[in-house]
N, CA, C and O atoms as CSV, one atom per row, in Angstrom:
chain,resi,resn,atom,element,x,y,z
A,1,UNK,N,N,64.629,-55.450,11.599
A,1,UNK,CA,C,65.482,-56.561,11.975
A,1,UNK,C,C,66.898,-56.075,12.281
A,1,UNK,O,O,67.385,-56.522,13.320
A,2,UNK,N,N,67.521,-55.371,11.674
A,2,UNK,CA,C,68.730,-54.657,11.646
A,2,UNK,C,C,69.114,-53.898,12.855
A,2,UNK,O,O,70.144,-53.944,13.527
A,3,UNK,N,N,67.785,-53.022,12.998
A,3,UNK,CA,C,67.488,-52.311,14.590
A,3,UNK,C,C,67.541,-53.147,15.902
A,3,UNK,O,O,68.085,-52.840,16.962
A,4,UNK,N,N,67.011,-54.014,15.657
A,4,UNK,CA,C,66.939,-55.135,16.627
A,4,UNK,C,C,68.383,-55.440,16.773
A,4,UNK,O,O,69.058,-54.834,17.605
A,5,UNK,N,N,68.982,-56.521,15.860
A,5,UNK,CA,C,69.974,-56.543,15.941
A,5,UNK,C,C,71.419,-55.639,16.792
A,5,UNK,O,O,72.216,-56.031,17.644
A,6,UNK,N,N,71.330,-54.891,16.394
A,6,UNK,CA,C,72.108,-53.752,16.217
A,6,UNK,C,C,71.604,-52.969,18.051
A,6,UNK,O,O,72.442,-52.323,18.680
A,7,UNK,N,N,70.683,-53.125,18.409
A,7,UNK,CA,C,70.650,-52.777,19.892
A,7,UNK,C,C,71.143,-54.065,20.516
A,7,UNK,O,O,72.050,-53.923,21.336
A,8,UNK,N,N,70.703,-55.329,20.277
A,8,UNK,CA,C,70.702,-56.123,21.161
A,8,UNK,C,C,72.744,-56.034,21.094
A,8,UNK,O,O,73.223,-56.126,22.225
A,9,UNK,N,N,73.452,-55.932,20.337
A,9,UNK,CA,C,74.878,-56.000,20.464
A,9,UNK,C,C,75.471,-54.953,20.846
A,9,UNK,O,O,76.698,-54.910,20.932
A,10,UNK,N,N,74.561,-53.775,21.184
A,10,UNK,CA,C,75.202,-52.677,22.074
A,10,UNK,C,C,74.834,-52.965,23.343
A,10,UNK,O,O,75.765,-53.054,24.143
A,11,UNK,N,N,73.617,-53.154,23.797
A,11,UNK,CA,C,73.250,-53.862,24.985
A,11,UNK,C,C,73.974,-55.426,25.690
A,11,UNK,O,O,73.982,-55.852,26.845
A,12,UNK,N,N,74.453,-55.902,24.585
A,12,UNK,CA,C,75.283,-57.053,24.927
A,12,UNK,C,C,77.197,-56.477,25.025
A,12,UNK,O,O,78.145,-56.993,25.617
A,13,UNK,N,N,77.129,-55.496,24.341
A,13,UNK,CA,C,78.679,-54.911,24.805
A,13,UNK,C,C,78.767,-54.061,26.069
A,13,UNK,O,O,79.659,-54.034,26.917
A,14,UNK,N,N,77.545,-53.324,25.987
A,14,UNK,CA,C,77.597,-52.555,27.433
A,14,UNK,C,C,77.540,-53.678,28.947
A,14,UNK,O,O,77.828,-53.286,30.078
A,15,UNK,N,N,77.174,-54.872,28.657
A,15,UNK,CA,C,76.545,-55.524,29.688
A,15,UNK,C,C,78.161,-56.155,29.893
A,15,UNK,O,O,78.491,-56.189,31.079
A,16,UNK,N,N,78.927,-56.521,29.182
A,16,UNK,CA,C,80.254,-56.794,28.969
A,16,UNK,C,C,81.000,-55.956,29.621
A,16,UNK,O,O,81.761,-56.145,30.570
A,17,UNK,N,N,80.732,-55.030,29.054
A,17,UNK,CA,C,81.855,-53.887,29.690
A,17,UNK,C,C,81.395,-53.825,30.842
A,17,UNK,O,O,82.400,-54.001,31.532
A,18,UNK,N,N,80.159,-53.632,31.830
A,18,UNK,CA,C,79.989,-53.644,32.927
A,18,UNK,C,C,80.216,-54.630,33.884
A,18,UNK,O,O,80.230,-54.322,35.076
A,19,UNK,N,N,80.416,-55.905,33.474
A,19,UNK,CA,C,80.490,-56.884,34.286
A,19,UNK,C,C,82.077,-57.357,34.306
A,19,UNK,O,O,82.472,-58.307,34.981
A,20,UNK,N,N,82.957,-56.510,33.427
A,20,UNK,CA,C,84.298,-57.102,33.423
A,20,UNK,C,C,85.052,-57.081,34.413
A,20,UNK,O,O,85.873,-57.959,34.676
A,21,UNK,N,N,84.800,-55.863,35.194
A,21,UNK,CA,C,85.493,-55.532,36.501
A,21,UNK,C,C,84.943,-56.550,37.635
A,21,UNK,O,O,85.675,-56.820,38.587
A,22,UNK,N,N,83.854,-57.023,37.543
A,22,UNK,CA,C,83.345,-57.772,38.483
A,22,UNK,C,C,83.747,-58.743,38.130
A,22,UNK,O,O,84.228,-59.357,39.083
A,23,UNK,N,N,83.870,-59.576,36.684
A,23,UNK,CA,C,84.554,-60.926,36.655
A,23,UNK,C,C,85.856,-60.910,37.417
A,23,UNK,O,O,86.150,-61.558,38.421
A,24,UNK,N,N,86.760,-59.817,36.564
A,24,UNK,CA,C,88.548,-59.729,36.638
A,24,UNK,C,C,88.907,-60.046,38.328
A,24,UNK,O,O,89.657,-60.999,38.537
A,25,UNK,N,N,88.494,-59.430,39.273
A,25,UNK,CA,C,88.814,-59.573,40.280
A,25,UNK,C,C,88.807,-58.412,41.364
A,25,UNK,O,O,88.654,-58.321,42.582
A,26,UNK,N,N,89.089,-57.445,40.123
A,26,UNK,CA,C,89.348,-55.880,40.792
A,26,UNK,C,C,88.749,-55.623,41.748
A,26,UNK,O,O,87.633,-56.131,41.843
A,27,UNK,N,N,89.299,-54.616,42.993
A,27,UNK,CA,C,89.249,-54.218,43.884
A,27,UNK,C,C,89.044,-52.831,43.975
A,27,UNK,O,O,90.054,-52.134,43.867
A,28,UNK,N,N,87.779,-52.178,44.179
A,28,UNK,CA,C,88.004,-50.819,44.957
A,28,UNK,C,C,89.028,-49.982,45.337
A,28,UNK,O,O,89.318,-48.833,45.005
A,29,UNK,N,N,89.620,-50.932,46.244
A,29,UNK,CA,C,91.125,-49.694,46.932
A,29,UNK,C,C,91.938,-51.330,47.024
A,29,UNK,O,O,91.445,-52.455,47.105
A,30,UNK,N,N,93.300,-50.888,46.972
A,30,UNK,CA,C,94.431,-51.305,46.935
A,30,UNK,C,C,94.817,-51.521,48.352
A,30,UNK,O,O,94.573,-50.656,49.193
A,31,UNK,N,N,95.474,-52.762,48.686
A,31,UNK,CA,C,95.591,-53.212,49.587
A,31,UNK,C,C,96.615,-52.643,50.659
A,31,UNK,O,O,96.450,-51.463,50.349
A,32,UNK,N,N,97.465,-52.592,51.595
A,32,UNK,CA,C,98.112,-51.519,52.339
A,32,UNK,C,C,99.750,-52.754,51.656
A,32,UNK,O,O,100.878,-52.263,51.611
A,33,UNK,N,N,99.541,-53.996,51.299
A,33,UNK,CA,C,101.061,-54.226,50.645
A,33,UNK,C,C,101.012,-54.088,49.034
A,33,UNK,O,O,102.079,-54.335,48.471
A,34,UNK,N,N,100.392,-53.884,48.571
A,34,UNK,CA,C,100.461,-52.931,47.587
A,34,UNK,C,C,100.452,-52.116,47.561
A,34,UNK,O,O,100.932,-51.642,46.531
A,35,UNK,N,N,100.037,-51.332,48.386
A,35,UNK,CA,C,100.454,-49.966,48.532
A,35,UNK,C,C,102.003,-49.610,49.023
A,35,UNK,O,O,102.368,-48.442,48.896
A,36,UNK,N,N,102.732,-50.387,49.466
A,36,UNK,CA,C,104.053,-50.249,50.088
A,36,UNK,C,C,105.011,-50.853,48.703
A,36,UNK,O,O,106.201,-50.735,48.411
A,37,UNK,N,N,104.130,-51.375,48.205
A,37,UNK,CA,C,104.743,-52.011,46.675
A,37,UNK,C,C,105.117,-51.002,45.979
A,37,UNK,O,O,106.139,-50.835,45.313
A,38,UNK,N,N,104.034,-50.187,46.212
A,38,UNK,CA,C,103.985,-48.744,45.228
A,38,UNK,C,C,104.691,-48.135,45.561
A,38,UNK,O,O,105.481,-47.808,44.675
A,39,UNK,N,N,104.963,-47.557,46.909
A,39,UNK,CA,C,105.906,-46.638,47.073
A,39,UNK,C,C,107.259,-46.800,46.984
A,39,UNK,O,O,108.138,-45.955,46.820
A,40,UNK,N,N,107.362,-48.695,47.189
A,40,UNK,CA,C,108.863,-48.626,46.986
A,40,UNK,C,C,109.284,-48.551,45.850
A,40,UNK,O,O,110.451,-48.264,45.585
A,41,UNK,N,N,108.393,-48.800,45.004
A,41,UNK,CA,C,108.932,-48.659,43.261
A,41,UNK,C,C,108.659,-47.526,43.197
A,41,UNK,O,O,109.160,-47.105,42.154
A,42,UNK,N,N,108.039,-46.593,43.811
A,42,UNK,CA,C,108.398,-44.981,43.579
A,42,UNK,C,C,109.804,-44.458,43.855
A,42,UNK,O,O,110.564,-43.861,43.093
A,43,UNK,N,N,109.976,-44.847,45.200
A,43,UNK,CA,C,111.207,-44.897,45.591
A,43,UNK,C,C,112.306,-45.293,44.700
A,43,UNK,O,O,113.118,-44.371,44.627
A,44,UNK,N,N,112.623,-46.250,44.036
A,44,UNK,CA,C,113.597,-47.002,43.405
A,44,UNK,C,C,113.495,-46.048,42.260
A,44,UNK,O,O,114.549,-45.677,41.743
A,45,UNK,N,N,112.494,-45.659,41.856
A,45,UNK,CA,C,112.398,-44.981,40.677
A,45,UNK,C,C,113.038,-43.375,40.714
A,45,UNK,O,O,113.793,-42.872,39.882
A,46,UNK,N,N,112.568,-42.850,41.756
A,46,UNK,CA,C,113.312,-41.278,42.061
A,46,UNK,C,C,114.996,-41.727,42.521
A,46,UNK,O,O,115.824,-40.858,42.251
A,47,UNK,N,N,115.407,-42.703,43.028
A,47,UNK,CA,C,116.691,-43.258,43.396
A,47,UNK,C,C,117.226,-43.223,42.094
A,47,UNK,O,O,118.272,-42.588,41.963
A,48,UNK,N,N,116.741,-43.761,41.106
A,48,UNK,CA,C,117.284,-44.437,39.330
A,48,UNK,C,C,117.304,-42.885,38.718
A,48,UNK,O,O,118.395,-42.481,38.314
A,49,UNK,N,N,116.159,-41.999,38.630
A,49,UNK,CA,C,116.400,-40.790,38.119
A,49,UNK,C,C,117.810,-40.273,38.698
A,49,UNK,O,O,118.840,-40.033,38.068
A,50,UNK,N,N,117.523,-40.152,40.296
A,50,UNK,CA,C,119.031,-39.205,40.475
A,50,UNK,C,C,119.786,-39.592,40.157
A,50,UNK,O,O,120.687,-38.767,40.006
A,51,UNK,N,N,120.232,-41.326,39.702
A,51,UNK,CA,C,121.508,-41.758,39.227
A,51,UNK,C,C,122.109,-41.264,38.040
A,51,UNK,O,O,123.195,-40.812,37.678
A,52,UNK,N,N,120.603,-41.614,37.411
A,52,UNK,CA,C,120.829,-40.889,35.838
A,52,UNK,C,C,121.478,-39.135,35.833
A,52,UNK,O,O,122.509,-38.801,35.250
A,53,UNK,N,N,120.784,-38.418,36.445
A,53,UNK,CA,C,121.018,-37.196,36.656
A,53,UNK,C,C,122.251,-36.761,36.913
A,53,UNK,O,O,122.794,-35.795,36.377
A,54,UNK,N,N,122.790,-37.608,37.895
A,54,UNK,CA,C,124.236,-37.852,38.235
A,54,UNK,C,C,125.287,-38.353,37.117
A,54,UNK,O,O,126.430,-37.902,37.192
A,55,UNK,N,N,124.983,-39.215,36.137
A,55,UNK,CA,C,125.509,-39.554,35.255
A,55,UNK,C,C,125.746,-38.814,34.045
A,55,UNK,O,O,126.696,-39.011,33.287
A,56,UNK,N,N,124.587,-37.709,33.856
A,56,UNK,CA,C,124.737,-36.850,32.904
A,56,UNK,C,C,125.564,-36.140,33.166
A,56,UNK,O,O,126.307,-35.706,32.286
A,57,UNK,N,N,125.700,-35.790,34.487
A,57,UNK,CA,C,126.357,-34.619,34.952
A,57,UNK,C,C,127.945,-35.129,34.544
A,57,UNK,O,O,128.649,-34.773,33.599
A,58,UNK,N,N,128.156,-35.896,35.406
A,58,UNK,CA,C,129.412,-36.337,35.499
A,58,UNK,C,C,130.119,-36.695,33.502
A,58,UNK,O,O,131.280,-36.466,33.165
A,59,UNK,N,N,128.818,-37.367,32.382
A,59,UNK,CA,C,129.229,-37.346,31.078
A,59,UNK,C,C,129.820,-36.034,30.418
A,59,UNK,O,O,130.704,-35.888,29.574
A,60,UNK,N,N,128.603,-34.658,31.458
A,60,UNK,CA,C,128.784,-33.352,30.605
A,60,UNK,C,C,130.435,-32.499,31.000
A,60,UNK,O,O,130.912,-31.532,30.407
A,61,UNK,N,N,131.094,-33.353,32.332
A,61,UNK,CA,C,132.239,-32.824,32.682
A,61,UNK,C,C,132.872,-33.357,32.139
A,61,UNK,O,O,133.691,-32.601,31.617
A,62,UNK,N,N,133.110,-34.857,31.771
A,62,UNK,CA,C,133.886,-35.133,31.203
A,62,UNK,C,C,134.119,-34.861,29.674
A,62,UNK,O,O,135.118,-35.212,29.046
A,63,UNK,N,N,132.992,-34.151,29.156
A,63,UNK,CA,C,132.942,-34.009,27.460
A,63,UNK,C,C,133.749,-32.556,27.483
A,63,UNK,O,O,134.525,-32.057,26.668
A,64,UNK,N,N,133.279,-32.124,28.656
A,64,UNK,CA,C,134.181,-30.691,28.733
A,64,UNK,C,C,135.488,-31.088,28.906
A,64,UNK,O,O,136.225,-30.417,28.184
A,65,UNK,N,N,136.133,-31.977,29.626
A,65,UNK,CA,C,137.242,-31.938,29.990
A,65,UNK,C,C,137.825,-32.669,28.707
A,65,UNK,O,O,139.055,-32.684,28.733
A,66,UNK,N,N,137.364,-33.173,27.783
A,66,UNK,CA,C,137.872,-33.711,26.585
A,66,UNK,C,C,137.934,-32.591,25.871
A,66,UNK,O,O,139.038,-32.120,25.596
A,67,UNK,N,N,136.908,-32.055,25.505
A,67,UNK,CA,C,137.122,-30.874,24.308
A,67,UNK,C,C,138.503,-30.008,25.126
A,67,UNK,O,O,139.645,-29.877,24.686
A,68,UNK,N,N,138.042,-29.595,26.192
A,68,UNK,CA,C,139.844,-29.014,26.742
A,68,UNK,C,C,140.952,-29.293,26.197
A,68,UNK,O,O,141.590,-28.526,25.476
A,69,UNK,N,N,141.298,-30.549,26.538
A,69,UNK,CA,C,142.349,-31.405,25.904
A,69,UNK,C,C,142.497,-31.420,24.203
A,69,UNK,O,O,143.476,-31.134,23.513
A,70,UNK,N,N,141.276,-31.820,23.847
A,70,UNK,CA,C,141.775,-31.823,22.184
A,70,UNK,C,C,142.225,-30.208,21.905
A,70,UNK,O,O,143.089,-29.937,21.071
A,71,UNK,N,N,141.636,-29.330,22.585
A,71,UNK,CA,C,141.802,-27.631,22.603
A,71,UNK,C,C,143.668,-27.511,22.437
A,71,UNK,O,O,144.396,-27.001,21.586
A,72,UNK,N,N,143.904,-28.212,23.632
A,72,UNK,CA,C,145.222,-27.916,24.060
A,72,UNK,C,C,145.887,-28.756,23.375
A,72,UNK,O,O,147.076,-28.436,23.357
A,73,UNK,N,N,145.606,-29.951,22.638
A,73,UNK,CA,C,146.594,-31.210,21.790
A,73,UNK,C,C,146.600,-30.270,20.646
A,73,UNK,O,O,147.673,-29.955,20.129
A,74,UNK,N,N,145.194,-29.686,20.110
A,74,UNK,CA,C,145.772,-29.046,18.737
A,74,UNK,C,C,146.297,-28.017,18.474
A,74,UNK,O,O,146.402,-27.616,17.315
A,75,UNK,N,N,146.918,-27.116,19.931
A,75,UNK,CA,C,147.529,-25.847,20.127
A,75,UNK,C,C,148.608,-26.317,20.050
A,75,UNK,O,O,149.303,-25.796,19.178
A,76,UNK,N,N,149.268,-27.468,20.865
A,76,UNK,CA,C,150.497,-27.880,20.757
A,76,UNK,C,C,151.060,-28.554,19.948
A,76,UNK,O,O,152.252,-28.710,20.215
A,77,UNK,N,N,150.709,-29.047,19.032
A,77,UNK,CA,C,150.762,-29.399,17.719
A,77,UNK,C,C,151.232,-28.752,16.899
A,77,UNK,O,O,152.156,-29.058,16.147
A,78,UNK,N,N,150.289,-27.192,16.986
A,78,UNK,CA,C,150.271,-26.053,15.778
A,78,UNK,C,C,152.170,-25.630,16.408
A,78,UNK,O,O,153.180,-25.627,15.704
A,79,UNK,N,N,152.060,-25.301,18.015
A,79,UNK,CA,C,153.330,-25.004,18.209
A,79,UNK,C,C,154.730,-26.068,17.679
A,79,UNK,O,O,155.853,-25.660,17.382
A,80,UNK,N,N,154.367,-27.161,17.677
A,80,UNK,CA,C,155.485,-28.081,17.659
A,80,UNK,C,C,155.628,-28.089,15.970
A,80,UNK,O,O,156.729,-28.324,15.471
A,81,UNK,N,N,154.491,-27.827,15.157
A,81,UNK,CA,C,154.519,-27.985,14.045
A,81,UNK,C,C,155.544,-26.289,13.315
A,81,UNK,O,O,156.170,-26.306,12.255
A,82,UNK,N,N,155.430,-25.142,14.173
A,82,UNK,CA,C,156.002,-24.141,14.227
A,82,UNK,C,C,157.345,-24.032,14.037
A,82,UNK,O,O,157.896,-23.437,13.111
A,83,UNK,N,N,158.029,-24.813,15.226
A,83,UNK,CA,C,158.809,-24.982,15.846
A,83,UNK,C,C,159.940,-25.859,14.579
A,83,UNK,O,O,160.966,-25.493,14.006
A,84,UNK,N,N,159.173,-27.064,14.543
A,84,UNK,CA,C,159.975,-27.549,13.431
A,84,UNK,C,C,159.969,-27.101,12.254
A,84,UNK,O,O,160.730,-27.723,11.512
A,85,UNK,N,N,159.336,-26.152,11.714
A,85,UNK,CA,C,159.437,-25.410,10.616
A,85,UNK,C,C,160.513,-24.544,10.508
A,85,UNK,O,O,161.156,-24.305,9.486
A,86,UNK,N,N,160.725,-23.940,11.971
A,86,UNK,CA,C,161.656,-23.088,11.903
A,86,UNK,C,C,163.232,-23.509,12.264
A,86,UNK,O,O,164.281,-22.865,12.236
A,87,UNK,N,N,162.885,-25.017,12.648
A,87,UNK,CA,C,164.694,-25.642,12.694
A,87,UNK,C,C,164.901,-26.208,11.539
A,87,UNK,O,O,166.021,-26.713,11.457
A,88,UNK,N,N,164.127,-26.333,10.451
A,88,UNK,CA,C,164.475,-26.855,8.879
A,88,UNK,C,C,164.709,-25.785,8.321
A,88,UNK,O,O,165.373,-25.932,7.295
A,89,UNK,N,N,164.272,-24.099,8.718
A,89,UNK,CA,C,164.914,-23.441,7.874
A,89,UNK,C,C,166.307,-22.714,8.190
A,89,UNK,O,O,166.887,-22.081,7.308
């Protein structure tokens, strides 16, 4: 009984799984405006990467051009801090 069982609900899942694509609607091949769908969101998508790419770039100059600056604020500091040390004595 168990055996029975137990095929007839693999045979009833396989028959499921085979017929789902035929319920859903699906199509073989993709239509030629979906296909232009596709490429333009490929498109938009390699467009959005280079932005990003561009953006890193432009973050990694500016992190350089900050550390520069704090480079040079805490050199001039050390000097100014020098400086007045040596007009108090």
């Amino acid at each position: 009984m168990t055996k029975l069982l137990k095929r007839a609900t693999g045979v009833g899942l396989a028959a499921a799984l085979i017929s789902l694509p035929l319920l859903s609607g699906c199509t073989v091949m993709a239509s030629s405006e979906q296909l232009a769908m596709l490429e333009e969101a490929r498109k938009k998508a390699e467009s959005a990467e280079a932005d990003l790419n561009t953006c890193r770039e432009t973050r990694a100059q500016l992190e350089k051009e900050l550390a520069d600056k704090k480079a040079l604020l805490a050199k001039l500091r050390n000097d100014r801090d020098v400086v007045q040390k040596a007009i108090s004595e």
